[in-house]
TIMI-2910 file (N, C-alpha, C, CB; in pm, 1 decimal, decimal comma, always signed):
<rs>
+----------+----------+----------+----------+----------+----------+----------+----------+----------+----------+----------+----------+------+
!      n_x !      n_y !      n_z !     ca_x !     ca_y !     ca_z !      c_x !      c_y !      c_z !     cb_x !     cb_y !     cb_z ! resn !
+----------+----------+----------+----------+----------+----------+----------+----------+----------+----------+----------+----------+------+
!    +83,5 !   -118,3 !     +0,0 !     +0,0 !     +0,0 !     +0,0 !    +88,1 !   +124,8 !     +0,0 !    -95,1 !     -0,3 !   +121,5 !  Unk !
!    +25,6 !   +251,9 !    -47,4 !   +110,0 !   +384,1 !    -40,8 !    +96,6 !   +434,2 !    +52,7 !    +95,0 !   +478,5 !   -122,5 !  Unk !
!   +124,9 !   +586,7 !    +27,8 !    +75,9 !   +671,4 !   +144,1 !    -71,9 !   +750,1 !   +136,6 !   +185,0 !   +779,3 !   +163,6 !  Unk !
!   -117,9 !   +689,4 !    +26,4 !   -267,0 !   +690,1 !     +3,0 !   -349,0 !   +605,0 !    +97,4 !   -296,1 !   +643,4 !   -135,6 !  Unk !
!   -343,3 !   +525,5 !   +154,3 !   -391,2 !   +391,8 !   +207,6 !   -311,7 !   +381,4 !   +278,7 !   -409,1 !   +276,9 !   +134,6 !  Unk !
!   -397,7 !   +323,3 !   +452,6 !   -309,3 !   +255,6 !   +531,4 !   -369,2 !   +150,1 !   +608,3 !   -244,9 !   +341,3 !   +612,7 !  Unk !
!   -402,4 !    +47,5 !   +639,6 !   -433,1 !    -80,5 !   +738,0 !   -415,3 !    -60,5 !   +848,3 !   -366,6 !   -193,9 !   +724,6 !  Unk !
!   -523,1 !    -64,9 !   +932,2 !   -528,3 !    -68,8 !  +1077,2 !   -592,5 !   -136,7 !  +1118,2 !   -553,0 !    +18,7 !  +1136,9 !  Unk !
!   -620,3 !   -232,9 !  +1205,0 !   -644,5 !   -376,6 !  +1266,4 !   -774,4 !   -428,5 !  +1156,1 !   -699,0 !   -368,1 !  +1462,3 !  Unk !
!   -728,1 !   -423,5 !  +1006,7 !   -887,0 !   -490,2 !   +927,8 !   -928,5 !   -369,0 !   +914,2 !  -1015,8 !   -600,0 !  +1018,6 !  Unk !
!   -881,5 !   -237,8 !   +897,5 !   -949,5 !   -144,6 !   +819,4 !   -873,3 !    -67,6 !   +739,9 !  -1021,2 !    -67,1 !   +889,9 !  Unk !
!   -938,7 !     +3,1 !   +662,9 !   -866,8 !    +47,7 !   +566,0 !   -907,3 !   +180,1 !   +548,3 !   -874,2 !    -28,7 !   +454,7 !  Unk !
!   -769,9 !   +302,6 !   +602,2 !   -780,5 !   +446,0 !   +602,9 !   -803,0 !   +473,2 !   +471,1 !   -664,0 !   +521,0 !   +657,5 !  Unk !
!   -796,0 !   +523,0 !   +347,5 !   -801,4 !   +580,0 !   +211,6 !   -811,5 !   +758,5 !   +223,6 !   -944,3 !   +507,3 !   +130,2 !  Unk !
!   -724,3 !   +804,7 !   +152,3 !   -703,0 !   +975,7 !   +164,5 !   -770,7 !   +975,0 !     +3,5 !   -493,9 !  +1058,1 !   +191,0 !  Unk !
!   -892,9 !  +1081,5 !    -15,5 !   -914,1 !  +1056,9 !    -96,9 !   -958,6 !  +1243,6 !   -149,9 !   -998,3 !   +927,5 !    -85,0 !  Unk !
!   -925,5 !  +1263,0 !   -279,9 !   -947,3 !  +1349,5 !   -360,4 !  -1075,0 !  +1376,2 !   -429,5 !   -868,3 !  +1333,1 !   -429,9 !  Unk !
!  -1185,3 !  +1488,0 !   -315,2 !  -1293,5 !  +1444,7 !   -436,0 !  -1302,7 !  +1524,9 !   -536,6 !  -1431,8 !  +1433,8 !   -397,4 !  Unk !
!  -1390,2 !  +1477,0 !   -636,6 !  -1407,3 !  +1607,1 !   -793,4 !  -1636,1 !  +1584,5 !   -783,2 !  -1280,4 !  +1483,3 !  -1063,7 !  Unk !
!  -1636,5 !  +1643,4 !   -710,4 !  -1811,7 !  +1640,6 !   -729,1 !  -1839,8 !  +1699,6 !   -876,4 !  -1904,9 !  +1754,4 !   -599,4 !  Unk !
!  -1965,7 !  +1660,8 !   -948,9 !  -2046,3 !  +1707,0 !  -1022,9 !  -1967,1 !  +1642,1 !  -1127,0 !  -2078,9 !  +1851,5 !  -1017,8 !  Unk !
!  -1888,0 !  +1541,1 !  -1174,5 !  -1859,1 !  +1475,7 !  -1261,0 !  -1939,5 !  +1383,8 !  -1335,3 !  -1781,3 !  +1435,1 !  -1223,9 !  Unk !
!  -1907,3 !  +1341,9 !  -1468,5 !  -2046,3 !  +1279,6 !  -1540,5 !  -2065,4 !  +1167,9 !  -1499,2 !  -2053,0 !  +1263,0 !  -1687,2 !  Unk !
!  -2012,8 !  +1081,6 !  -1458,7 !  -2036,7 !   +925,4 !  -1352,3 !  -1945,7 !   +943,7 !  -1240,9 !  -1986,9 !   +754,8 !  -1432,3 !  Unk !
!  -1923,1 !   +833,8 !  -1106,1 !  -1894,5 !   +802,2 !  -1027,1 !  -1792,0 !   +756,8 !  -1056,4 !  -1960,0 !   +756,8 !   -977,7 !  Unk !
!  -1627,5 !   +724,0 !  -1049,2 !  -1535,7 !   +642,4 !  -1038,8 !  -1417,2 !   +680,2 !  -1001,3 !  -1527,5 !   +588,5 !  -1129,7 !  Unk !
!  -1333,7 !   +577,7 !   -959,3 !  -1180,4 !   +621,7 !   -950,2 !  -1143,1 !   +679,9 !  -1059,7 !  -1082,3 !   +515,4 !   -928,3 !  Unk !
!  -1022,7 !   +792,7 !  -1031,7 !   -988,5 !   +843,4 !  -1131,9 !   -845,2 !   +879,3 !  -1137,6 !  -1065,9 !   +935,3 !  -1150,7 !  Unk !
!   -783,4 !   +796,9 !  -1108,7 !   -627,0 !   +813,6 !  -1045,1 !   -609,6 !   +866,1 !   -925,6 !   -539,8 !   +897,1 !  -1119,6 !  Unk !
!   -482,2 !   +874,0 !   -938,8 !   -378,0 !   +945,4 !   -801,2 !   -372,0 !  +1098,4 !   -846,2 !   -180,6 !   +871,0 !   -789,1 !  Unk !
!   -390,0 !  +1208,2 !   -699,5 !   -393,0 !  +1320,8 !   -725,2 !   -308,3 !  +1332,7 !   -575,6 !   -540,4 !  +1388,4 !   -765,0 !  Unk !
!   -158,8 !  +1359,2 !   -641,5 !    -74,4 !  +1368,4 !   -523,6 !    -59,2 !  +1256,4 !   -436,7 !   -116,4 !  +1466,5 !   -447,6 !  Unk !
!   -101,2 !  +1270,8 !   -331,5 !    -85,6 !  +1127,9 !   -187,2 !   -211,7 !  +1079,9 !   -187,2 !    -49,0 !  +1178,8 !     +4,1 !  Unk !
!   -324,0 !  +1142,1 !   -297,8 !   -429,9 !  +1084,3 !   -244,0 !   -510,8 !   +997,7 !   -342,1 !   -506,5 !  +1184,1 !   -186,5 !  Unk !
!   -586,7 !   +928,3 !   -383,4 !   -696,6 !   +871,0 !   -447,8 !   -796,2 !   +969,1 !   -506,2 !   -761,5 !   +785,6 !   -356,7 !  Unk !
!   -805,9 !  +1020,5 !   -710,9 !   -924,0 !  +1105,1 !   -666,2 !  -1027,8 !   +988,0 !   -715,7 !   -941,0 !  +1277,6 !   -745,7 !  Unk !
!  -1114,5 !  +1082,7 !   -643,1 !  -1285,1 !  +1003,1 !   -676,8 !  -1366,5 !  +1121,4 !   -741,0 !  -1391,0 !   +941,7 !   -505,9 !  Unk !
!  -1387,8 !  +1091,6 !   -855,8 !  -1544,4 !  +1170,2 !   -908,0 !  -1667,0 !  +1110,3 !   -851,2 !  -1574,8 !  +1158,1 !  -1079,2 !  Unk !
!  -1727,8 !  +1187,3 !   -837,4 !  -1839,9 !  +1161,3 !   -769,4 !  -1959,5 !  +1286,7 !   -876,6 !  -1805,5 !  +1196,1 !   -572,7 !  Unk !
!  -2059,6 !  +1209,9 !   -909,3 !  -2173,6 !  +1287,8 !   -999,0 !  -2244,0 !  +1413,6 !   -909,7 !  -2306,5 !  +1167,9 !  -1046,6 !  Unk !
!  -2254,8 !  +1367,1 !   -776,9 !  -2359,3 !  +1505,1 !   -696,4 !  -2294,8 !  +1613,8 !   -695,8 !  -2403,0 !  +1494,1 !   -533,0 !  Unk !
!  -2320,5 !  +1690,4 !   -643,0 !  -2245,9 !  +1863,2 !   -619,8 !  -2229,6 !  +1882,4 !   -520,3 !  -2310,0 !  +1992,0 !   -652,3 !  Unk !
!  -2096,1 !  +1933,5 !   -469,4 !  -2122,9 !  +1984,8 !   -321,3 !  -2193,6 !  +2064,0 !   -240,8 !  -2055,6 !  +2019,5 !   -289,5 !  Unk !
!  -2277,5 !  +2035,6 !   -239,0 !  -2410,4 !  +2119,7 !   -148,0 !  -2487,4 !  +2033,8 !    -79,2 !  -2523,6 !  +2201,5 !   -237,7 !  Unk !
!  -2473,8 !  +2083,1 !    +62,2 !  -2601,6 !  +2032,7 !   +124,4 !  -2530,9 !  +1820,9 !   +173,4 !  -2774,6 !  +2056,4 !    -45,2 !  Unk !
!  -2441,0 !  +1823,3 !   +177,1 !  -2356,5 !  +1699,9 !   +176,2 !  -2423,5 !  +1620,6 !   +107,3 !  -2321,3 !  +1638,5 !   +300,2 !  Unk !
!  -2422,5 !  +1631,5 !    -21,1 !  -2456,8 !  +1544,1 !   -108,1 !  -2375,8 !  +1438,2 !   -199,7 !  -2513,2 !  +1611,1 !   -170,5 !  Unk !
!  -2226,1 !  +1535,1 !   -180,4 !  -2128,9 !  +1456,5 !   -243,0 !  -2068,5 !  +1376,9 !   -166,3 !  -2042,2 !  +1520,5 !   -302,6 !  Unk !
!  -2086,9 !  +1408,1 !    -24,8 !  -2010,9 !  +1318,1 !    +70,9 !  -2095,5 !  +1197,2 !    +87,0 !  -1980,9 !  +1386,6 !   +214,5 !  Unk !
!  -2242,9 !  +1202,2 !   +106,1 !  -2344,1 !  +1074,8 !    +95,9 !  -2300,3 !  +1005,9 !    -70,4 !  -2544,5 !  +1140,4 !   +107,1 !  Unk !
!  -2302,3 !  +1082,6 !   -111,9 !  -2249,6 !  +1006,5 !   -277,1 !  -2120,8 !   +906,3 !   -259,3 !  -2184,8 !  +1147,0 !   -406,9 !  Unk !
!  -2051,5 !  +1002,1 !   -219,0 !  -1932,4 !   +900,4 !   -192,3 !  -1893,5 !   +838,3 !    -97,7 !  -1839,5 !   +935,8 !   -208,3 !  Unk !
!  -1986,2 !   +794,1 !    +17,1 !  -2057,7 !   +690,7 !   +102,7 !  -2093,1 !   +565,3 !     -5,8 !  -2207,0 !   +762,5 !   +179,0 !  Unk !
!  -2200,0 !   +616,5 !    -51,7 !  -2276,7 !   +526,1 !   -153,1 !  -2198,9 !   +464,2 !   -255,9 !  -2379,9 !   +600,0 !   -223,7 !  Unk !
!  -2107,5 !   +528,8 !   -271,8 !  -2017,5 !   +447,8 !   -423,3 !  -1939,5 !   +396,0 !   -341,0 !  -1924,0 !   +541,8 !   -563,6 !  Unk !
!  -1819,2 !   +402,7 !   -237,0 !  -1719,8 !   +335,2 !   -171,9 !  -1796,7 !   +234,9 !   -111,2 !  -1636,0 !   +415,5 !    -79,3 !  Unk !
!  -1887,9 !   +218,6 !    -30,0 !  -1959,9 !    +89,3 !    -48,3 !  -2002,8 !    -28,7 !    -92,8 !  -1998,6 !    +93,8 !    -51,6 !  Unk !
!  -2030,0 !    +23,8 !   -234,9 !  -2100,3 !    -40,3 !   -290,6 !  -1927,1 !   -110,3 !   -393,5 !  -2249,5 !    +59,4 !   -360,1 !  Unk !
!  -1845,2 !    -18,2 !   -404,5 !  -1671,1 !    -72,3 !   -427,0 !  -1599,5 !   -192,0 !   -369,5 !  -1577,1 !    +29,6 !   -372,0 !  Unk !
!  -1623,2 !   -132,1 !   -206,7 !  -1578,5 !   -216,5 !   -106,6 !  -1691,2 !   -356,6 !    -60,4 !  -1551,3 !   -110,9 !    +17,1 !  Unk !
!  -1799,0 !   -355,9 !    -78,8 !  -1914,5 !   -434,6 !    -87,8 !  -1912,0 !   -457,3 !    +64,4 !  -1910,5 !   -569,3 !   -191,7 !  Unk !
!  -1939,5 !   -309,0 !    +99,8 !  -1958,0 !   -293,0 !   +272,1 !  -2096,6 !   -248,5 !   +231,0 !  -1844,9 !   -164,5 !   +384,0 !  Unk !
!  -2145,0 !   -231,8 !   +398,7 !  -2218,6 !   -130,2 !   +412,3 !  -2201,1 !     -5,0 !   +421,9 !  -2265,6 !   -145,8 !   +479,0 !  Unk !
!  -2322,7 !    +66,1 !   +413,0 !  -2283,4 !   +216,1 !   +390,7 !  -2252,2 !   +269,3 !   +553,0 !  -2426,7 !   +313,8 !   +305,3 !  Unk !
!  -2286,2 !   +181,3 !   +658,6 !  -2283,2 !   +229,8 !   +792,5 !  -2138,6 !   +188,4 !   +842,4 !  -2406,0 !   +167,8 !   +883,0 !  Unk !
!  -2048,0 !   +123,6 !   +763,6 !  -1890,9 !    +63,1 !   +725,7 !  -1832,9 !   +165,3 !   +682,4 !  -1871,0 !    -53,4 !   +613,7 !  Unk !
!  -1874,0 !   +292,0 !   +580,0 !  -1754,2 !   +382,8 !   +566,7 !  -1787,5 !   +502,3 !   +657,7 !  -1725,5 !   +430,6 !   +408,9 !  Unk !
!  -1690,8 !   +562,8 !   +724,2 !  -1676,0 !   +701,6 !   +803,1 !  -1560,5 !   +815,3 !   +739,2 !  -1626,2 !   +660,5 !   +966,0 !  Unk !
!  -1629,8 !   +919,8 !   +717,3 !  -1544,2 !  +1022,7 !   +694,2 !  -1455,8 !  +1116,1 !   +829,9 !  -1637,4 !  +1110,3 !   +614,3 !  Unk !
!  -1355,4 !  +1027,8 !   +840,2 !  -1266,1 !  +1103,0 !   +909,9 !  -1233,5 !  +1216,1 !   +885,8 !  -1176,6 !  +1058,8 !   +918,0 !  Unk !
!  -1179,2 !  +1275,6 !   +842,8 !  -1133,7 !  +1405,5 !   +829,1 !  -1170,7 !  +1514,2 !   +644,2 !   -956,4 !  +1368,4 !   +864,5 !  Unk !
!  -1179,7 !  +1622,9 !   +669,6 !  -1261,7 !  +1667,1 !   +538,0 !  -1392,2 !  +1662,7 !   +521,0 !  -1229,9 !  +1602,5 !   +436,7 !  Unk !
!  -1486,3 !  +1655,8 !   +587,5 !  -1624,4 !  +1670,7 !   +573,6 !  -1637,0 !  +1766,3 !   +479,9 !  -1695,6 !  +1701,8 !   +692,3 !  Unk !
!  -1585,6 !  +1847,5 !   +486,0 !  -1663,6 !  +2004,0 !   +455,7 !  -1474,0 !  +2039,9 !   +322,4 !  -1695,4 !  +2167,5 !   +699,8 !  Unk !
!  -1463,9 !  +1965,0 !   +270,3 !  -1351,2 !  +1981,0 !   +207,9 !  -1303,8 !  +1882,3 !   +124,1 !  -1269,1 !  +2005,6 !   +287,0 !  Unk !
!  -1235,1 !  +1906,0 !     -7,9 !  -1241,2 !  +1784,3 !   -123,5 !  -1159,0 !  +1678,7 !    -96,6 !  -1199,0 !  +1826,6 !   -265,7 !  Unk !
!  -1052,1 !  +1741,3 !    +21,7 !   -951,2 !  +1635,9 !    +71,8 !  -1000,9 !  +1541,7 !   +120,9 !   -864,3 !  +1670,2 !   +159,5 !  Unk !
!   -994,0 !  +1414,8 !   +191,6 !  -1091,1 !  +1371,1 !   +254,5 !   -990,0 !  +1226,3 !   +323,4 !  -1236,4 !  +1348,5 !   +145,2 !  Unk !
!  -1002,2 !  +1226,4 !   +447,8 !   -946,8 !  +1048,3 !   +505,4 !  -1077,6 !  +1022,9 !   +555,2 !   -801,5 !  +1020,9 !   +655,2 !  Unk !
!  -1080,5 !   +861,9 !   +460,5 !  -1216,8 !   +796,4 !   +496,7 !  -1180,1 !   +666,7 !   +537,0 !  -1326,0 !   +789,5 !   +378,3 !  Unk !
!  -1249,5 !   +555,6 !   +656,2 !  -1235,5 !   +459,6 !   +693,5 !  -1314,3 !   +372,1 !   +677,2 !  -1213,1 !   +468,2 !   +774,6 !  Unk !
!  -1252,7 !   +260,2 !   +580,4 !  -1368,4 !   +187,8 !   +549,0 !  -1355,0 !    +71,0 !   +639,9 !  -1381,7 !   +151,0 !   +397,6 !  Unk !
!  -1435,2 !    +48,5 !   +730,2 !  -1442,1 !    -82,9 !   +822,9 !  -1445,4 !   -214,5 !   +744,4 !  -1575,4 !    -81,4 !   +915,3 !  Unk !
!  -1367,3 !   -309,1 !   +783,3 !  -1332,8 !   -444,4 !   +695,8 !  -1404,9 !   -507,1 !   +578,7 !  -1334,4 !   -547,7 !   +778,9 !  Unk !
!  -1351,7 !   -445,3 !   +481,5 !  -1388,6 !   -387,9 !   +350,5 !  -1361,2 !   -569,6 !   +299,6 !  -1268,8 !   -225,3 !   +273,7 !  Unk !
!  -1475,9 !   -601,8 !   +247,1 !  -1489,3 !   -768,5 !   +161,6 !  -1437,9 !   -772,5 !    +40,4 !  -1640,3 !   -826,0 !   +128,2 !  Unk !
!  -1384,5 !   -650,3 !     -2,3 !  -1283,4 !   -682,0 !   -133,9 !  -1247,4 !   -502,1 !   -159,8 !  -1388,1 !   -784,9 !   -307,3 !  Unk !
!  -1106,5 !   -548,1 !   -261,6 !  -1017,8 !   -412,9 !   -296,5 !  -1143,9 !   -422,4 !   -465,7 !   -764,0 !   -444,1 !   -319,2 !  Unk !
!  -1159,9 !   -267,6 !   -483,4 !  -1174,9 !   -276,5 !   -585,5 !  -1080,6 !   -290,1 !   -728,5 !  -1233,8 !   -205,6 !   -572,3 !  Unk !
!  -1066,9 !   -342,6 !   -841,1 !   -933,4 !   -410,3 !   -951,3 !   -882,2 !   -239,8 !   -975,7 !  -1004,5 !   -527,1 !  -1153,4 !  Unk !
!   -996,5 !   -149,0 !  -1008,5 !   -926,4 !     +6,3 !  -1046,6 !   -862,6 !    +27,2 !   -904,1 !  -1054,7 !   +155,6 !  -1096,0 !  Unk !
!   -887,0 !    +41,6 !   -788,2 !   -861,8 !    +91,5 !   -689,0 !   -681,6 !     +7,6 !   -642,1 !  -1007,0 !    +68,1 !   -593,2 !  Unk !
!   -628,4 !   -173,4 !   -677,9 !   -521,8 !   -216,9 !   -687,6 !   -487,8 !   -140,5 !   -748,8 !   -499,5 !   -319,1 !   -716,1 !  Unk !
!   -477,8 !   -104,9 !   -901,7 !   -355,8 !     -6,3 !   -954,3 !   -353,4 !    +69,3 !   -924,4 !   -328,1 !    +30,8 !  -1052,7 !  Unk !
!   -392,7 !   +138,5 !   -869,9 !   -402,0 !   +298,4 !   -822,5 !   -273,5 !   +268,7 !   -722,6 !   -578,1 !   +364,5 !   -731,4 !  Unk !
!   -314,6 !   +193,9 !   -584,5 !   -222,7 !   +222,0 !   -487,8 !    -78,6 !   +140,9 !   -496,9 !   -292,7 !   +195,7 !   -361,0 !  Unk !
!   -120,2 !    +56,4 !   -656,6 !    +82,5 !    +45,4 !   -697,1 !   +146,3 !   +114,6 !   -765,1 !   +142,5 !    -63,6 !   -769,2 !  Unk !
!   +107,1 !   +226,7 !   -789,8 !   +189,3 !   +359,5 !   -851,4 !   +252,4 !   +355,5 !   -775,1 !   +144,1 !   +496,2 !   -876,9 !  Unk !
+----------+----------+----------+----------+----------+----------+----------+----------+----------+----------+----------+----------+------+
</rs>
């Protein structure tokens, strides 16, 4: 793992880059130390942060009550913790072997 990602007892920190209001949802490379994620909603009204609840979830094939936004609520930077995540997503492996 990089310094994008880090493991802590079965979880998995992810620093992640968001881009709201993009035309679909997906990984979209490395932006610096972090993971970006497009995400389709807009930032208003935490819509992009429930968005990207809803897509890292449904990535990690957690529940949505499995990811927590640590740090960045209110900001595109973002460390999120996904509680013992049932699989890496295949885009999300290459990403963190750059």
């Amino acid at each position: 793992m990089s310094s994008c990602s880090q493991w802590t007892d079965g979880d998995l920190i992810l620093v992640c880059h968001l881009q709201p209001k993009a035309s679909k949802s997906e990984f979209a490379g490395r932006h610096g130390d972090a993971i970006k994620v497009r995400i389709q909603a807009p930032p208003v009204d935490g819509k992009a942060n429930a968005e990207l609840i809803k897509f890292l979830a449904k990535q990690f094939a957690v529940s949505k009550s499995a990811i927590n936004i640590i740090s960045g609520e209110l900001n595109r930077h973002k460390r999120v913790k996904i509680t013992s995540p049932e699989k890496i997503p295949e885009a999300l492996n290459g990403l963190l072997e750059q």
